[in-house]
PyMOL commands that place a pseudoatom at each C-alpha (Angstrom):
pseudoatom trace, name=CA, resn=UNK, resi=1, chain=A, elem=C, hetatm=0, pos=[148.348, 164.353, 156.198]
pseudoatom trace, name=CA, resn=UNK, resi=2, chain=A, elem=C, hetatm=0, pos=[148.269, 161.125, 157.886]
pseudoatom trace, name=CA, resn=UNK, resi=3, chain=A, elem=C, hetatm=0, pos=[146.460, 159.579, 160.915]
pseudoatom trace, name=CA, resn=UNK, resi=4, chain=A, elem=C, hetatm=0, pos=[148.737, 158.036, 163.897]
pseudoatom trace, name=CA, resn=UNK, resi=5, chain=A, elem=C, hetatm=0, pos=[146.773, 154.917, 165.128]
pseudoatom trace, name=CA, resn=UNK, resi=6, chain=A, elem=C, hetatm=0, pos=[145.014, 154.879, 168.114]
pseudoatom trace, name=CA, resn=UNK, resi=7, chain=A, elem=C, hetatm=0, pos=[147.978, 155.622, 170.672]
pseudoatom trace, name=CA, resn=UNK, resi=8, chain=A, elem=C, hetatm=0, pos=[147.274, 159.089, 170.626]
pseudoatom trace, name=CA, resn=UNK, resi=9, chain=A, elem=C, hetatm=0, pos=[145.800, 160.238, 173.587]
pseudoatom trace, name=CA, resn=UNK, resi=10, chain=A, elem=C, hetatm=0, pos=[143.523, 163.656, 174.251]
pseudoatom trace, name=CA, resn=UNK, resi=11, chain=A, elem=C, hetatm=0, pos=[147.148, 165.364, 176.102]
pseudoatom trace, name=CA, resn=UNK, resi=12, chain=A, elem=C, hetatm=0, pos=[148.778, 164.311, 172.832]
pseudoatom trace, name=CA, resn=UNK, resi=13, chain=A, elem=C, hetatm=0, pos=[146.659, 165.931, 171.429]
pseudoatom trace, name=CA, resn=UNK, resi=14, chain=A, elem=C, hetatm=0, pos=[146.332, 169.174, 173.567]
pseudoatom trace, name=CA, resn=UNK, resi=15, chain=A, elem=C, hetatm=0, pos=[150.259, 169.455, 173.402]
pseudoatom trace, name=CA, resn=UNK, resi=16, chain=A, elem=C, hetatm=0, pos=[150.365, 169.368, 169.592]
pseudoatom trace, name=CA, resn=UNK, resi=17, chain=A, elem=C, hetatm=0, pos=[147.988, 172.134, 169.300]
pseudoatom trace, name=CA, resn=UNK, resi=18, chain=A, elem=C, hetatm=0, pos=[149.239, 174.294, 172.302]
pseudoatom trace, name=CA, resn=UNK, resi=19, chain=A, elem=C, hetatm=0, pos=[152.806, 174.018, 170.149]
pseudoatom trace, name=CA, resn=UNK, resi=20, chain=A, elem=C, hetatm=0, pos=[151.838, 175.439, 166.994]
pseudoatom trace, name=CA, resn=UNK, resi=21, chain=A, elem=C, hetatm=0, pos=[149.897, 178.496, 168.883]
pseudoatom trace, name=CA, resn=UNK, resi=22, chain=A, elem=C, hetatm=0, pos=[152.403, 179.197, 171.606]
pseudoatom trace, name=CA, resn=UNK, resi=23, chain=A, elem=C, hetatm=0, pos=[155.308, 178.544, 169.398]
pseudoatom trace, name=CA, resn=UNK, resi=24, chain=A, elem=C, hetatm=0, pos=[158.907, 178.579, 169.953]
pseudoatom trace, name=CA, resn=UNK, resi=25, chain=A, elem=C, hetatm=0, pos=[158.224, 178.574, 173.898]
pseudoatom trace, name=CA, resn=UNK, resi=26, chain=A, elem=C, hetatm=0, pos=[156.279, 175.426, 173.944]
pseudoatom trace, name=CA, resn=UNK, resi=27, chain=A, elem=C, hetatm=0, pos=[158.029, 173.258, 171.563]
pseudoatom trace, name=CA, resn=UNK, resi=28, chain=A, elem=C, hetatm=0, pos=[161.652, 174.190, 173.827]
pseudoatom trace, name=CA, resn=UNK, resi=29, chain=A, elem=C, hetatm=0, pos=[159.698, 173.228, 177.231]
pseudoatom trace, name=CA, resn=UNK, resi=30, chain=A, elem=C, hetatm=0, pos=[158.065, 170.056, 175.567]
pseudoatom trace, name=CA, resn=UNK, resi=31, chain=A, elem=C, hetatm=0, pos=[161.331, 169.455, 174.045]
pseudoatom trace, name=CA, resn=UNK, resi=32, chain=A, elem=C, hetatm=0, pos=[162.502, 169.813, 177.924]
pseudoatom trace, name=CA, resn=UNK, resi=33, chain=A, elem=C, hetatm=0, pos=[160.014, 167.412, 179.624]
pseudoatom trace, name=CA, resn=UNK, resi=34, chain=A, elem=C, hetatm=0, pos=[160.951, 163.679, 179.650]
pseudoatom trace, name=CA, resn=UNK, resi=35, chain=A, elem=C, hetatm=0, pos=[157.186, 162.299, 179.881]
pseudoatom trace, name=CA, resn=UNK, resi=36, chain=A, elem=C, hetatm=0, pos=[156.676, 164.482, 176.565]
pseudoatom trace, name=CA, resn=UNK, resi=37, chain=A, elem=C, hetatm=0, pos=[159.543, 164.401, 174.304]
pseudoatom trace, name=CA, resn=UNK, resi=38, chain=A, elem=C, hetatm=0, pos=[159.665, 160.715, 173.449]
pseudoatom trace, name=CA, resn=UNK, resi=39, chain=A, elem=C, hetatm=0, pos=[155.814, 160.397, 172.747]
pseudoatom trace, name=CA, resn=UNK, resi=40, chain=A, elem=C, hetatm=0, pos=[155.938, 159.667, 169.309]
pseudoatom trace, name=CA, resn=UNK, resi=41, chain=A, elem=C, hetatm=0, pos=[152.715, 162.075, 168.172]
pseudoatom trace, name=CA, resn=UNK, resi=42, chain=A, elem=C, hetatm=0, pos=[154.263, 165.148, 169.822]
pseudoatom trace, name=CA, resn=UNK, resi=43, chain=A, elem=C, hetatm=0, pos=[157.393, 164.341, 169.116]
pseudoatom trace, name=CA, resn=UNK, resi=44, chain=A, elem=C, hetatm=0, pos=[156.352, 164.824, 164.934]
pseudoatom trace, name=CA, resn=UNK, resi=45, chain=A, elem=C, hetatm=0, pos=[154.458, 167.914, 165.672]
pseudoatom trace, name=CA, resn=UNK, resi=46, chain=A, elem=C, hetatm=0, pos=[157.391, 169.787, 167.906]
pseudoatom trace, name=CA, resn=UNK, resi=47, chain=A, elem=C, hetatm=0, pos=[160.260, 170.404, 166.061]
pseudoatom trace, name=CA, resn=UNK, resi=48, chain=A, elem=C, hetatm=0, pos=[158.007, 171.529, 162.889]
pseudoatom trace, name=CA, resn=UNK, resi=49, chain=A, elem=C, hetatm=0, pos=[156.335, 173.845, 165.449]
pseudoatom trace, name=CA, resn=UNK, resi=50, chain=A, elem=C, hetatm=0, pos=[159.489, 174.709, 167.127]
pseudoatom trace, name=CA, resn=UNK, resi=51, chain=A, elem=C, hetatm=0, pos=[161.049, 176.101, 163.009]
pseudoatom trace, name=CA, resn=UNK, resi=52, chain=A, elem=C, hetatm=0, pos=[157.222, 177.209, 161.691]
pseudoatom trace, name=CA, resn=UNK, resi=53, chain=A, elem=C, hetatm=0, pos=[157.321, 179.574, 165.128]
pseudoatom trace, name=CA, resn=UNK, resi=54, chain=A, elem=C, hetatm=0, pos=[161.049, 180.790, 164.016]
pseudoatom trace, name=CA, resn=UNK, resi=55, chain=A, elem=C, hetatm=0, pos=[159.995, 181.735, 160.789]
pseudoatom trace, name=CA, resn=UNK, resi=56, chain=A, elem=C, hetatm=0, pos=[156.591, 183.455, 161.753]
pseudoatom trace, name=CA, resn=UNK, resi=57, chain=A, elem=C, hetatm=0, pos=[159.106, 185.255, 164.433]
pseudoatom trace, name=CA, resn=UNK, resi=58, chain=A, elem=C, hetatm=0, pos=[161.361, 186.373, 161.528]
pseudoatom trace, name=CA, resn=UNK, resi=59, chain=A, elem=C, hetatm=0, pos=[158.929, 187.602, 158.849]
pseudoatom trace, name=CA, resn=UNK, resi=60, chain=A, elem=C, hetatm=0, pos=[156.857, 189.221, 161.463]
pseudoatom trace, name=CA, resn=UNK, resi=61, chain=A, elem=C, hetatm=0, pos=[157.599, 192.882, 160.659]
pseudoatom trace, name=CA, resn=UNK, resi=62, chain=A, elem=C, hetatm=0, pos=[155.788, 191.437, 156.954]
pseudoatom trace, name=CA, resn=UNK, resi=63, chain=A, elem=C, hetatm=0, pos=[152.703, 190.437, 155.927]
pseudoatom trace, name=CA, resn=UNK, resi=64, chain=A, elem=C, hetatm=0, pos=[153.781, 186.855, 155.824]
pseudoatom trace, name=CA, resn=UNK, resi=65, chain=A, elem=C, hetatm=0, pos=[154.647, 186.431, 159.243]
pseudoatom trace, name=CA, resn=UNK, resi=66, chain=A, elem=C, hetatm=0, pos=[150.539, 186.856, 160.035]
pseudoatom trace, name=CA, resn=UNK, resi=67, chain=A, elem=C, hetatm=0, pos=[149.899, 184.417, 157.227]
pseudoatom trace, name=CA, resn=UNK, resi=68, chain=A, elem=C, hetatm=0, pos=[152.642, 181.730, 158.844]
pseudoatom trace, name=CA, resn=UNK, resi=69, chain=A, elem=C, hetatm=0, pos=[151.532, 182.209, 161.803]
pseudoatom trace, name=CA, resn=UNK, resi=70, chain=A, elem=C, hetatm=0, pos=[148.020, 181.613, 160.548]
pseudoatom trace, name=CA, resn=UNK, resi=71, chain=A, elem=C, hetatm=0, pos=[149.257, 178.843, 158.876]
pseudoatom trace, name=CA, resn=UNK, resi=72, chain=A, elem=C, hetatm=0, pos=[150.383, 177.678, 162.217]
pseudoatom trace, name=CA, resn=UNK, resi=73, chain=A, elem=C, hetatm=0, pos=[146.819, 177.911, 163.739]
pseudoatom trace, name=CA, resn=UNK, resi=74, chain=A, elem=C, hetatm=0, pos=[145.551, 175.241, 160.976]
pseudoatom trace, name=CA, resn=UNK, resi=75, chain=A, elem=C, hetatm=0, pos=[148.306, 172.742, 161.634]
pseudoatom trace, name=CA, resn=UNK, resi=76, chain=A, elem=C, hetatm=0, pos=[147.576, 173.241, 165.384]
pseudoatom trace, name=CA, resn=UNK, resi=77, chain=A, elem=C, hetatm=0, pos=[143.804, 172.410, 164.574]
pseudoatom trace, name=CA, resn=UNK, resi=78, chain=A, elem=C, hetatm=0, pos=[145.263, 169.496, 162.441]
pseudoatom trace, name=CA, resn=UNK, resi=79, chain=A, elem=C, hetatm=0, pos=[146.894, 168.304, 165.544]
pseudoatom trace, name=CA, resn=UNK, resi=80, chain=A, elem=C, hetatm=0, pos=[144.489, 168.761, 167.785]
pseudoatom trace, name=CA, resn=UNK, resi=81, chain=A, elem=C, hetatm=0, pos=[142.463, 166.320, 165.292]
pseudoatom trace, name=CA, resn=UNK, resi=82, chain=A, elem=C, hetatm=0, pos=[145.070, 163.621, 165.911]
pseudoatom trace, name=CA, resn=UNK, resi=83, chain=A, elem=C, hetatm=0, pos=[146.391, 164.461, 162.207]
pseudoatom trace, name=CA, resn=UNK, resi=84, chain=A, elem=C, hetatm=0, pos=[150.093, 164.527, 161.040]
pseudoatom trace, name=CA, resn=UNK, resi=85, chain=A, elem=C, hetatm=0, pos=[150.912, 167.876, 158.870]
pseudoatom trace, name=CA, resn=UNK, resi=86, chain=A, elem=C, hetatm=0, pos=[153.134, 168.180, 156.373]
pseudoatom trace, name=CA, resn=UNK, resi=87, chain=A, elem=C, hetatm=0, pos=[154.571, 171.144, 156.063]
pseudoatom trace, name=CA, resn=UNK, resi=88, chain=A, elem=C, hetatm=0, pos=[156.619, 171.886, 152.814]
pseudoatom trace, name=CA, resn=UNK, resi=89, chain=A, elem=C, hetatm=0, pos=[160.259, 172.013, 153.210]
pseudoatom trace, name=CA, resn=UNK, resi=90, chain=A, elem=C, hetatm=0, pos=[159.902, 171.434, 157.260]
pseudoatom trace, name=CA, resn=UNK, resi=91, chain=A, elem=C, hetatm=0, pos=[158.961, 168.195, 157.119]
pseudoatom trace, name=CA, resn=UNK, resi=92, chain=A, elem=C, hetatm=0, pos=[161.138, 166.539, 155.008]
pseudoatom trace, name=CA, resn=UNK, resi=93, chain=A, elem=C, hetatm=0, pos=[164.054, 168.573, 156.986]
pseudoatom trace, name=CA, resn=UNK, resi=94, chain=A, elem=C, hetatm=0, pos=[163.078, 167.443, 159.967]
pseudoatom trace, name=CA, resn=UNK, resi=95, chain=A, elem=C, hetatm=0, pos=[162.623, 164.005, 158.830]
pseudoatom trace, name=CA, resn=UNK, resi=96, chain=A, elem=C, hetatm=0, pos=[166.295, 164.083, 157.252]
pseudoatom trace, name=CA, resn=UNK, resi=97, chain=A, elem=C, hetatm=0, pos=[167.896, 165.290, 160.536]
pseudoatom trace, name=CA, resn=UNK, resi=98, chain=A, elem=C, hetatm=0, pos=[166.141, 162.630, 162.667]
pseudoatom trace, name=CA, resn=UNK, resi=99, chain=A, elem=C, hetatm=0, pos=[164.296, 164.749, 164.629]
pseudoatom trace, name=CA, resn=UNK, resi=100, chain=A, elem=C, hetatm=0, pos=[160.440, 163.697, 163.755]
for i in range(1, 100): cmd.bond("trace and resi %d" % i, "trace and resi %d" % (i + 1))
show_as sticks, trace
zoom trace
């Protein structure tokens, strides 16, 4: 995990954590909203949000789908700390496709 510098602001913040809880809705509407999508903190936390949401939607019926999506709460607290997470496999996909 990484720190941004000091561009972040307290929304950046607010929307990074609110898209690893509420995830996939929030990550598609922040995705959606023009003020939101290009700032360069959320940006990094949406997509991973947007696929870590997908997957806790997919195992749910199993016991792993609580632990993703508990997994989800940390990186959320992460963000809301202003903290990049790196989240094996995720990351480095999203980073390859251009889209963090």
């Amino acid at each position: 995990m990484s720190d941004f510098n000091s561009e972040i602001t307290s929304d950046d913040k607010l929307w990074g954590l609110l898209a690893y809880v509420f995830s996939p809705l929030v990550p598609i509407i922040l995705m959606l909203m023009e003020d939101k999508k290009n700032r360069p903190f959320i940006k990094a936390h949406t997509v991973q949000a947007l696929i870590l949401g997908v997957v806790a939607v997919l195992t749910s019926g199993f016991c792993i789908g609580i632990l993703v999506w508990f997994y989800a709460l940390y990186c959320g607290y992460q963000a809301y700390q202003g903290k990049t997470v790196e989240i094996p496999v995720i990351t480095g996909f999203c980073k390859n496709q251009g889209w963090a």
